[in-house]
N, C-alpha and C positions, 0 to 999 in steps of 0.2 A: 659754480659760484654758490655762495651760502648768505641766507636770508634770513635774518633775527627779524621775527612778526611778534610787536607789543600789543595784546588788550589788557583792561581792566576787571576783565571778568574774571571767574575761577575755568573757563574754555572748554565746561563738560556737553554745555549745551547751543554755543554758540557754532551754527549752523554755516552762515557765512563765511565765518574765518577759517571752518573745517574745510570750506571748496574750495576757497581759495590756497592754502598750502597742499591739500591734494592736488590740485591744478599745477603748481610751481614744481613739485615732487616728480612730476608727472611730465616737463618738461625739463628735467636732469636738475633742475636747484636742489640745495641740501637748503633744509628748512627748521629751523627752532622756533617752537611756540612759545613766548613768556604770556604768564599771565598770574594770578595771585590764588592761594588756596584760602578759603573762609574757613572757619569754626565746623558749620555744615554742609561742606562742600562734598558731592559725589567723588568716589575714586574713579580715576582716569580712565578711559577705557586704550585699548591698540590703536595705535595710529600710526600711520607712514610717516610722520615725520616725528623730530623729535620734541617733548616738550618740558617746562619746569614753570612750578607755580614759588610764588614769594609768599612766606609768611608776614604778614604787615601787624603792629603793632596796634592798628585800628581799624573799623572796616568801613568806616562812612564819615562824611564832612571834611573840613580842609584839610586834617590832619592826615587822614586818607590819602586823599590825594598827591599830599607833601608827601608822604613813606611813600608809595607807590613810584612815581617818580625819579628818587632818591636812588630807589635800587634799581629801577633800571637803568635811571643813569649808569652807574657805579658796573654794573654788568656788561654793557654797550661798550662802554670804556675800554674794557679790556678782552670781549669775548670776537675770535676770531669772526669775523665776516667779511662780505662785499656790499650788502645791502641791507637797510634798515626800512621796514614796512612798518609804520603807525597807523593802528584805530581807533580814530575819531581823535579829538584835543584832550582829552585827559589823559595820555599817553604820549602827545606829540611832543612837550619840551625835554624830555630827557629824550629823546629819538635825537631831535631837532639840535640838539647843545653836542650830544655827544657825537654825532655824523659829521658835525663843523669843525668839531675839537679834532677829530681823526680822518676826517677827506674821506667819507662813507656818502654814498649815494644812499637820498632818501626817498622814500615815496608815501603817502600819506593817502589812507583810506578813510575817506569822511561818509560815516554810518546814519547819520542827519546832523540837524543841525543843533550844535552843541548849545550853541548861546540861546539857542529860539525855545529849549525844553519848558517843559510847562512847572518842572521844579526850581525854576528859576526864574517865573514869573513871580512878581510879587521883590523879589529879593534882589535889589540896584545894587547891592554893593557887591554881592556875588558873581552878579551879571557881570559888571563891567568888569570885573577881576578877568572871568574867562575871556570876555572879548578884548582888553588889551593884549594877553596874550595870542589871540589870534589872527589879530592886528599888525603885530611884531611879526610872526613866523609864515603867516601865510603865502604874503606877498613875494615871498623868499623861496616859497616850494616850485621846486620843476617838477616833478612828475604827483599825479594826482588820480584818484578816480573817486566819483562819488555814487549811489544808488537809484538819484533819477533825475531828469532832466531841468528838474525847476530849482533843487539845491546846486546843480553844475553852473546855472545860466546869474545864479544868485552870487555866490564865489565871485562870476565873472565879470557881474557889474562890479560888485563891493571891492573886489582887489587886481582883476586885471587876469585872474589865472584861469588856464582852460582845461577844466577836469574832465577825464573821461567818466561814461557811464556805464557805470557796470551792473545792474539790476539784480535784486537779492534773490534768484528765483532756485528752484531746488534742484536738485538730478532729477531725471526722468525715472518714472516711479510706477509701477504694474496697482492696475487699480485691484484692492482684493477683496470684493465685495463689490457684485453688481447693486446699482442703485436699485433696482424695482426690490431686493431681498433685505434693503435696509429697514431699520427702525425708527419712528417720529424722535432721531437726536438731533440736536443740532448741538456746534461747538463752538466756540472761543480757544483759541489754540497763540501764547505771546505770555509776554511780561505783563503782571498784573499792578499798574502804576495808574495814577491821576490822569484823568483826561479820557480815558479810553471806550466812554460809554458804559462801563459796564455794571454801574449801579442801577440806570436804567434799564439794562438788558434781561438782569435779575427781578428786578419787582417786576417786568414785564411777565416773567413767565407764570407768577400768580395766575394769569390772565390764560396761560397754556397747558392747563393741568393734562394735556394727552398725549406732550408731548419734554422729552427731559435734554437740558442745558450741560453740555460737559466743558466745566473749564479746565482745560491744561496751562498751567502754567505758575510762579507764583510771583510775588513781588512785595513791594513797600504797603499796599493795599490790604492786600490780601485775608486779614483777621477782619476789618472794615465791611470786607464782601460777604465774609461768613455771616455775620453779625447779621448783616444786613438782610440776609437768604434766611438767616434763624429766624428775624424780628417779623419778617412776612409771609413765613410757613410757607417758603419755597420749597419745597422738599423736592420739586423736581430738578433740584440744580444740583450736580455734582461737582465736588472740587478735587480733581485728579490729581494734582499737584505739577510737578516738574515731572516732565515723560522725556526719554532718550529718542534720538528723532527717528529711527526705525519703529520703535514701538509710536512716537504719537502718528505717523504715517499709515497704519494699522488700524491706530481707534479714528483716523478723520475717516478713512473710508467706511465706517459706521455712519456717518452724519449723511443729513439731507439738506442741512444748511448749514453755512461758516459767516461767522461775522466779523466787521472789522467797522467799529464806530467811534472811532479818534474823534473827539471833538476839538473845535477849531479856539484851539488856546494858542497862540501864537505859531510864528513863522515853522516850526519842526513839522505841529500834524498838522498844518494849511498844507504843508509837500509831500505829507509822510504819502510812501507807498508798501507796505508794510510787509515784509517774507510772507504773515501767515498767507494772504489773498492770493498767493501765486502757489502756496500748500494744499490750499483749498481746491484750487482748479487742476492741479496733480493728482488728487484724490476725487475729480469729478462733483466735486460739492459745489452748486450755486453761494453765489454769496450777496451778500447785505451790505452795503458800506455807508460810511459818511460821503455825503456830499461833495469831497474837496477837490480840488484841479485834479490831482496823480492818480486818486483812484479813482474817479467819474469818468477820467481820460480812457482807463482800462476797460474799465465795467461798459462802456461804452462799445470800443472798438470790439470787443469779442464777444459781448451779449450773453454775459454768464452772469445775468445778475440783476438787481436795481440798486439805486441810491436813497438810501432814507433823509427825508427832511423831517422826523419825529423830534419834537423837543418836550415830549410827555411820556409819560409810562403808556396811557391810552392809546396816544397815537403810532408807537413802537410794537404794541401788540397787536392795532390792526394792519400797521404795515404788514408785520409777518405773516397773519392770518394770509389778506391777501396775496402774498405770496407764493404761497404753499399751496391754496387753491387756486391759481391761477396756471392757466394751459399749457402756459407757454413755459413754466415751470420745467413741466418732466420733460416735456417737446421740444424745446428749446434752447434753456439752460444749459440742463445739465451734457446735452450733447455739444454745446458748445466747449463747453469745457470738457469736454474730452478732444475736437479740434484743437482748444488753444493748448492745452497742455503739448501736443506734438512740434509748438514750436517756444513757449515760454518755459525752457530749460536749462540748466547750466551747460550741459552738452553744447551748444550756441552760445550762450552769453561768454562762457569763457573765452570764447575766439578774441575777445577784447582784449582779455586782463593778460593773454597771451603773447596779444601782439606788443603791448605796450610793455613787457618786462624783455620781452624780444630785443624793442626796442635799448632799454636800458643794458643791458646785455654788451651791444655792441655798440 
């Protein structure tokens, strides 16, 4: 059977969607990646399955969205398959129109919550735009999975449907650099966008001059955070940019600590549970997190970590302080997170996304 998988991204660095069409590949699906090339976009690297990016007319706002869409309808239409896999709602109506138009089974990957984003707070006319459409189509999806339990159970109040959970977590991954020979790094490793603590995490490190902040990654942010690192002679903050995920696997096993500090801007990072914090424990890094149900849940059960309640620069620098001196740090942490990585990995999680295309299958 062959499976056209829709994102919005350019697909160089999306992690995710890479295991899961190795996963489909891997259990005899033929698989096409669509997704869109940018201006900037990396060249594609070898892949097991096949892919193609859309040249879009624009790269951002409605019009975006409308091209993007447009062509995959127009593609979907007429390109041989059995099954159509959508990521997240800005991808789903042309999935959704053209599966109905052609009696294509759909499935629908919800990456968080679309309507709940913090670039969409503030903006009611935008909002409701996407949530009518997810209002329309949702109720209408049989097959489903989402990344964690509290966007699954959320779906299933709001519209009746019962998503599985499939958890963003990495392959299992050789640690390459014992902890006790690392250096005072810590990292930031994700998309650099609104919300995500990391203006605070920056002037925090004013406060850490002994030890250096590497962020991977970039985003809508991004010049914002330089500025920001310039204007308080953080010089110990590095900005790596976008890293392919073997090489940033490599520099996490450099760090002594990973952070993940979502601030609670509506419903997406009240749930978020985030890829990097399951990178981080693949790579033996303690981790830092926000307060919120999904990751408190984690950091909790496996004991690789604490939860910050800092809502100061002050209070975020002595969090990490104490941290870092603290015993339970090398002694505990970080070996815990070498237990959990032995069972928080795709090698496992997939058993899910397997059973359920099994299921669609026959």
């Amino acid at each position: 059977m062959k499976i056209v998988v829709s994102v919005s991204n350019d697909i160089v660095t999306d992690q995710r969607v890479h295991r899961v069409c190795n996963t489909l590949i891997d259990n005899d699906f033929k698989v096409v990646l669509l997704g869109r090339k940018k201006q900037n976009s990396p060249t594609l690297g070898i892949y097991s399955f096949e892919t193609k990016r859309f040249r879009l007319l624009f790269e951002k706002g409605p019009l975006f969205y409308a091209c993007l869409n447009m062509r995959l309808f127009l593609y979907l239409l007429f390109v041989k398959a059995d099954i159509f896999l959508s990521n997240d709602l800005d991808t789903l109506p042309a999935n959704y129109y053209a599966a109905k138009i052609r009696c294509k089974k759909l499935v629908y990957d919800s990456h968080e919550l679309f309507t709940e984003v913090p670039e969409l707070q503030g903006r009611p006319r935008v909002k409701a735009f996407w949530e009518r459409i997810e209002k329309r189509i949702l109720p209408n999806i049989k097959y489903s999975y989402t990344v964690c339990e509290s966007i699954a159970a959320y779906y299933n109040q709001k519209y009746g449907i019962e998503m599985h959970v499939v958890r963003n977590v990495p392959t299992k991954k050789e640690i390459q650099i014992p902890f006790h020979e690392r250096g005072n790094v810590f990292i930031y490793q994700g998309v650099l966008n609104k919300g995500r603590g990391l203006e605070m995490l920056i002037e925090s490190m004013v406060h850490l001059k002994e030890y250096q902040l590497i962020i991977a990654g970039s985003g809508d942010i991004e010049d914002k955070l330089k500025h920001i690192a310039a204007e308080h002679k953080a010089d110990n903050v590095l900005f790596a940019g976008r890293i392919p995920p073997e090489a940033l696997h490599a520099l996490t096993c450099k760090a002594i600590l990973g952070f993940s500090l979502e601030e609670d801007l509506g419903l997406n990072y009240r749930f978020a549970l985030p890829n990097k914090i399951f990178d981080y424990i693949q790579a033996g890094v303690p981790v830092m997190v926000s307060k919120l149900p999904e990751m408190e849940k984690l950091v909790t059960l496996y004991t690789v970590g604490q939860c910050s309640l800092a809502t100061t620069v002050q209070q975020l620098s002595g969090e990490i302080q104490k941290i870092i001196g603290n015993k339970s740090y090398r002694e505990l942490y970080h070996p815990n997170c070498l237990k959990a990585a032995e069972t928080l990995h795709w090698g496992n999680e997939k058993q899910i996304l397997t059973s359920l295309f099994e299921s669609i299958k026959s």
